[in-house]
N, C-alpha and C positions, 0 to 999 in steps of 0.2 A: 504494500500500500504506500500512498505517500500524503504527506503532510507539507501544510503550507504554513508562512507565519509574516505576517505584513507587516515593514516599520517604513518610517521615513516620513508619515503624516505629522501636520502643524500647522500653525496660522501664518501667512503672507499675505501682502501689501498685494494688489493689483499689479502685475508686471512682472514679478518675482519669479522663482525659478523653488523649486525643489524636487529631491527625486526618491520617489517609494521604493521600495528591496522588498523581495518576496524571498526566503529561505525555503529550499525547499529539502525535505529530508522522507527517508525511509526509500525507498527502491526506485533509486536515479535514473535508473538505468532503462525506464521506459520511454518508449518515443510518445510524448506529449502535446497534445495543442495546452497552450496555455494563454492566458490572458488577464487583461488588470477592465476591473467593470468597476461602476460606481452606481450610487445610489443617493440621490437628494430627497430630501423630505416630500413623501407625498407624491412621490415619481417612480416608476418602475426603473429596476436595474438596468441598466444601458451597456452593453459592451463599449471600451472605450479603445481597447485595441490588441489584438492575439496576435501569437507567433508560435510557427511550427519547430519544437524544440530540435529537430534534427536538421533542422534551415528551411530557407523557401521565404517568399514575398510575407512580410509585417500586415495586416488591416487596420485601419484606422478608421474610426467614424470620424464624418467630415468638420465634424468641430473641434477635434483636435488635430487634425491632418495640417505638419510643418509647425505644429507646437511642442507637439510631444513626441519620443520615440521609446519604444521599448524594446530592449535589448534583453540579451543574457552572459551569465559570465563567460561560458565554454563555450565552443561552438557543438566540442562530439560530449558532452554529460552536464545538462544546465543546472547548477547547484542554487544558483542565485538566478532571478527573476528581475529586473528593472524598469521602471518607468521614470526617464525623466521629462519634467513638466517647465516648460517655458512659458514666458509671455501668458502669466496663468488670470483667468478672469474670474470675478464673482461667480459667474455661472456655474466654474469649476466645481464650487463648495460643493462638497458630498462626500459620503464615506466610498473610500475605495477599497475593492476588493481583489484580490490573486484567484486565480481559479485553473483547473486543470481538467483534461479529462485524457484518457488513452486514447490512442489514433494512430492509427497507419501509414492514413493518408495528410499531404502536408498542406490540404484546404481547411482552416480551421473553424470552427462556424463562430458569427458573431450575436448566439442566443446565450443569454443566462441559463434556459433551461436545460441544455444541452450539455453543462457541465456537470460533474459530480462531486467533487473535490475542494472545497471552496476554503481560504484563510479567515480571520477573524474581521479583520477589516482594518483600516486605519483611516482617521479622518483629516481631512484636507479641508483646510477655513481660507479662504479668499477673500481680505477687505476691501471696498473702493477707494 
């Protein structure tokens, strides 16, 4: 099995930068779609942007596309999970989450529900 554990959430200034770390432990060693979603009060979780842990093309929903990238540490065994966040807006504020599911294939889907593996969350506050 594997387990996730999200840090790197805090509060910033409109324009600011910070970047999430998702740890990932227990059996690395799977090929992973993974991905970092959030969730604002009162709004369904939103994938914000997955990657095929064995490589292949990033997704990004279009409101963070060229703000944000999410990367991983390794290329062949991802232990560490990242997202960094540029040019971050109000809008941004939500709790964000790590999430993983097994997969084969290196098209990763961009549904919450399609995941099963999910970290605790970390939240991310964005002032004007």
């Amino acid at each position: 099995q594997v387990q996730l554990e999200e840090s790197g959430g805090g509060s910033v200034q409109a324009e600011g930068s910070l970047r999430l770390s998702c740890s990932i432990s227990g059996n690395i060693y799977y090929s992973l779609c993974m991905g970092w979603f959030r969730q604002a009060p009162g709004k369904e979780r939103e994938a914000v942007a997955t990657i095929y842990t064995r490589g292949g093309t990033p997704y990004y929903t279009d409101s963070v596309s060229g703000r944000f990238t999410i990367s991983q540490d390794n290329a062949e065994v991802a232990r560490v999970l990242y997202l960094q966040m540029s040019s971050l807006k109000p809008e941004d504020t939500a709790m964000y989450y790590c999430a993983a599911k097994l997969s084969a294939a290196d098209r990763c889907p961009a549904r919450a529900d399609l995941y099963n593996i999910w970290g605790r969350g970390t939240q991310v506050t964005v002032s004007s």
